[in-house]
N, C-alpha and C positions, 0 to 999 in steps of 0.2 A: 744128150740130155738138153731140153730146151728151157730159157731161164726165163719167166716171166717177175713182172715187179708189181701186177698190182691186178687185183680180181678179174677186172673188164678186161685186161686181156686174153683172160682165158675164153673169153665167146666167141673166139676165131675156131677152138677145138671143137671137133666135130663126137668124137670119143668120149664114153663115158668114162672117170677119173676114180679111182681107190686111194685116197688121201690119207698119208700118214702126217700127224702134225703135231709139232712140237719146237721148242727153240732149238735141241740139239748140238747143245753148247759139248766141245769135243769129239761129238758123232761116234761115243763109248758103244760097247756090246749089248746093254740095255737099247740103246737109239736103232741102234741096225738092225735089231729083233722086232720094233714097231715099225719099222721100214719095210722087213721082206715080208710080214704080216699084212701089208698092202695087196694083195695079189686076189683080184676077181679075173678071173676068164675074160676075157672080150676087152677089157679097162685096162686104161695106163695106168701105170703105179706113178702118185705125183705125191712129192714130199713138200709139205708146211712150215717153212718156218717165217721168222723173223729177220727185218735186217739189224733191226740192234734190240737189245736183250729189254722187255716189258718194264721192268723196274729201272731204268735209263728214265722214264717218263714217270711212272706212276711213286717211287722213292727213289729220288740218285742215290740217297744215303744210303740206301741197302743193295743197290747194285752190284754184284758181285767180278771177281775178274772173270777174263773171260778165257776159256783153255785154246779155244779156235776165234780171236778175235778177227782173222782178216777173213774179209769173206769170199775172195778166189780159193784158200784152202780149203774151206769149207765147203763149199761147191763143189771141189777134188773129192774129199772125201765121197762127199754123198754120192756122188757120180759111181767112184769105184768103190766102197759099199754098200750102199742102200740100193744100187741095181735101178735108180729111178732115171723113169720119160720124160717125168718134169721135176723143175725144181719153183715153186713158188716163195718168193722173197717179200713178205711184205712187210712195209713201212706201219711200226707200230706208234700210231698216233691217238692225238685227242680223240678224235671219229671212231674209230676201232674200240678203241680202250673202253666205250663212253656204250659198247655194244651190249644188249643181255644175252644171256646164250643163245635164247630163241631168234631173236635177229641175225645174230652172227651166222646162225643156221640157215635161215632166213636166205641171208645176200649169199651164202656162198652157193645155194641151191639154185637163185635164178642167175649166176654168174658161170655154170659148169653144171654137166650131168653128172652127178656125185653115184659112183656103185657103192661106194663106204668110206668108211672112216677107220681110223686103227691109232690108239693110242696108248700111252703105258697107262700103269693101272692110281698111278696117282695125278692126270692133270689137272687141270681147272681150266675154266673161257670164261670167257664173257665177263661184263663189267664188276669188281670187284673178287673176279675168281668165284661165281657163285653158280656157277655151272661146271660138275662133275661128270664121272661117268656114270652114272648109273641115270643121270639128266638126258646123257650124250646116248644110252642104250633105248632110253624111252622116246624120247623126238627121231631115233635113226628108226625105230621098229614101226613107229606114226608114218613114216616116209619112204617107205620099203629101202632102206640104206644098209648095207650088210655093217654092223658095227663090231669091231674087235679090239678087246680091252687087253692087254699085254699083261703078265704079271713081271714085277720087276726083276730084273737080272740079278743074281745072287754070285757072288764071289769069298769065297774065307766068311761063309759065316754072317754075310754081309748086304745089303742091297749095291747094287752096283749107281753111283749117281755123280751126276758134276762135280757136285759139293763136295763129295768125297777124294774125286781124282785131283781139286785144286788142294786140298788137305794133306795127299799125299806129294803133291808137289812139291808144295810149298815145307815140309821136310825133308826133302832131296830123295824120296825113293823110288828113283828111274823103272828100276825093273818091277814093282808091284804098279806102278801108274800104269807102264805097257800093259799088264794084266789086264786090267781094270779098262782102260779105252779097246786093248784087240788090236791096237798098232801102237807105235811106238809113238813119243811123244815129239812136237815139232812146231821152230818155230819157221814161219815163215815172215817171206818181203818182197821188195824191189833192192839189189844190188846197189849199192849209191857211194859215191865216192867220197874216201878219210884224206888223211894228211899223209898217206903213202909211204909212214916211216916204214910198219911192218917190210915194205918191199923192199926197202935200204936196208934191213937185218937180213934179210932174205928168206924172210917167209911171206911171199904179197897174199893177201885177203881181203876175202867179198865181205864188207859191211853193211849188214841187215838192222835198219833201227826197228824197235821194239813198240808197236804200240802201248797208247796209252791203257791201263788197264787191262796187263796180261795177266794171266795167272804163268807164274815161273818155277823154277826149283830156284836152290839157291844159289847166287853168282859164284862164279868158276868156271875153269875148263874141263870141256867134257870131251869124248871120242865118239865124233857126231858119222854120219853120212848122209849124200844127197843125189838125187838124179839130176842129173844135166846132157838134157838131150836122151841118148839112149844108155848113157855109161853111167853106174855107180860110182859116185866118190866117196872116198873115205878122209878122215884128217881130224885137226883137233878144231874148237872153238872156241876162245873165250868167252862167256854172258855177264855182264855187268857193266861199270864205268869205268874201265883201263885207268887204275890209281898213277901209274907211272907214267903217264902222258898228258902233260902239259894240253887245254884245252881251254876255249872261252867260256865254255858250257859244257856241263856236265849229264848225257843224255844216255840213259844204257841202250844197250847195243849187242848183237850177234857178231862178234868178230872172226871171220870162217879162214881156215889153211886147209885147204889139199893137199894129200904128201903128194898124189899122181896127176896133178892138173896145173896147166901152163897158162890158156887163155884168157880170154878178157870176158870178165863179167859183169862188166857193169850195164844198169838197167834188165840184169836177170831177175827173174822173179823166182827163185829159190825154195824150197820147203826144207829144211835143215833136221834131218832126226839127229836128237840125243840120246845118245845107247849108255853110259855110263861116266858117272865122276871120278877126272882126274884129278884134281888139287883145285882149292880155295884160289878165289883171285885176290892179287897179294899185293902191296909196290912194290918195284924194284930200286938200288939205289942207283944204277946206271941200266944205259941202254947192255951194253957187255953183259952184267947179269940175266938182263930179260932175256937177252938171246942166248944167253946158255941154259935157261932154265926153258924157252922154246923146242929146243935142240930135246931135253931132256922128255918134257911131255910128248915130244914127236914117239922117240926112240920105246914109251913105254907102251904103246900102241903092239910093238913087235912081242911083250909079254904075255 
């Protein structure tokens, strides 16, 4: 999949492009259905998005977390599955924002041979959200553009959408959030180095800071797993501010243990799935207790 960051680069392609577009915040079941909806004969399939989320600029205050905020994972995902040739990242600015749909239309027709477009059935473009689809059906049918409008993914009764997978997050219910994304949930990073206690209790672990503005469940240990290289690992993690660890700052954090992994990972770049809550993150009144109560979350993993 090739990554471009900004329109003009696409007039090196020579291929005409089937564009799905959208922010695609978590790359949920709804987002992969206006993904494989991309597909004209002869056309790459290129996927739209954003590199940081439209309301970053136009309301911070309404800005929401974000489920996929680093954006290598998200590029993972899309890659394995939305099935796309391309992936275009662009920078949502004053220029853009400040677009009417018709222009927006406009630049991206003399920037790429568009086959179509495909979008879910609720977006909006252009400046102040005043371009829909039914805007998007009538300028693509003007332009012989194949336009396909997605109807929204439905789950329990439900639409399937961002808002709703950071809702259920942010209650802790792991396995209806997997439902609702079509993979499990995950934080990723860069491996970066702590204060190396955990390695002196004898459980050494990769620490993953969290960016700002995640959407999370709630802090605690969970029974995560992760690829590294070509071997699955399994093990526990804590997510929160380790209460029982003296620090200058207090920053949350991905704290990862392998039960089957020895080497050095630091400066990995990690995707950590969380499969299920083991216990609340707690203090300890000594290191002794953490590491017996370590020992214990290890050992529940075998139940």
């Amino acid at each position: 999949m090739q990554i471009f960051n900004s329109l003009d680069e696409l007039r090196t392609l020579n291929q005409p492009i089937h564009w799905a577009i959208g922010f695609f915040d978590g790359v949920h079941r709804g987002h992969v259905r206006v993904m494989h909806s991309a597909a004209t004969p002869g056309a790459l399939r290129g996927i739209m998005t954003f590199a940081h989320h439209p309301l970053a600029l136009l309301r911070p205050a309404e800005q929401p977390l974000l489920i996929t905020p680093g954006a290598l994972y998200k590029a993972q995902l899309i890659a394995e599955l939305g099935g796309a040739d391309i992936l275009l990242r662009l920078p949502f600015n004053v220029e853009l924002a400040g677009l009417t749909p018709v222009q927006f239309l406009d630049i991206l027709g003399e920037s790429c041979r568009v086959a179509g477009i495909s979008v879910g059935a609720n977006w909006r473009f252009g400046a102040e959200g005043t371009g829909n689809t039914e805007l998007l059906a009538h300028e693509g049918a003007r332009r012989g553009w194949d336009i396909r409008i997605c109807p929204l993914a439905q789950h329990t009764g439900a639409p399937v959408s961002s808002q709703r997978i950071r809702t259920v997050l942010a209650a802790g219910d792991l396995p209806l959030a997997t439902d609702l994304l079509g993979h499990p949930f995950a934080i990723s990073g860069t491996v970066e180095h702590g204060q190396h206690l955990a390695r002196r209790l004898g459980f050494p672990t990769a620490n993953i800071p969290i960016p700002p503005g995640s959407a999370l469940p709630p802090a605690g240990v969970y029974a995560i797993s992760a690829c590294v290289g070509h071997c699955t690992l399994t093990g526990i993690a804590n997510l929160g501010l380790r209460p029982s660890i003296a620090e200058q700052s207090k920053l949350p954090r991905l704290e990862v243990h392998f039960t089957d992994w020895h080497g050095d990972l630091y400066g990995s770049y990690l995707s950590v799935y969380l499969h299920h809550f083991i216990r609340p993150e707690v203090p300890f009144s000594s290191l002794e207790a953490l590491q017996k109560q370590v020992l214990s979350d290890i050992s529940s993993l075998q139940s």
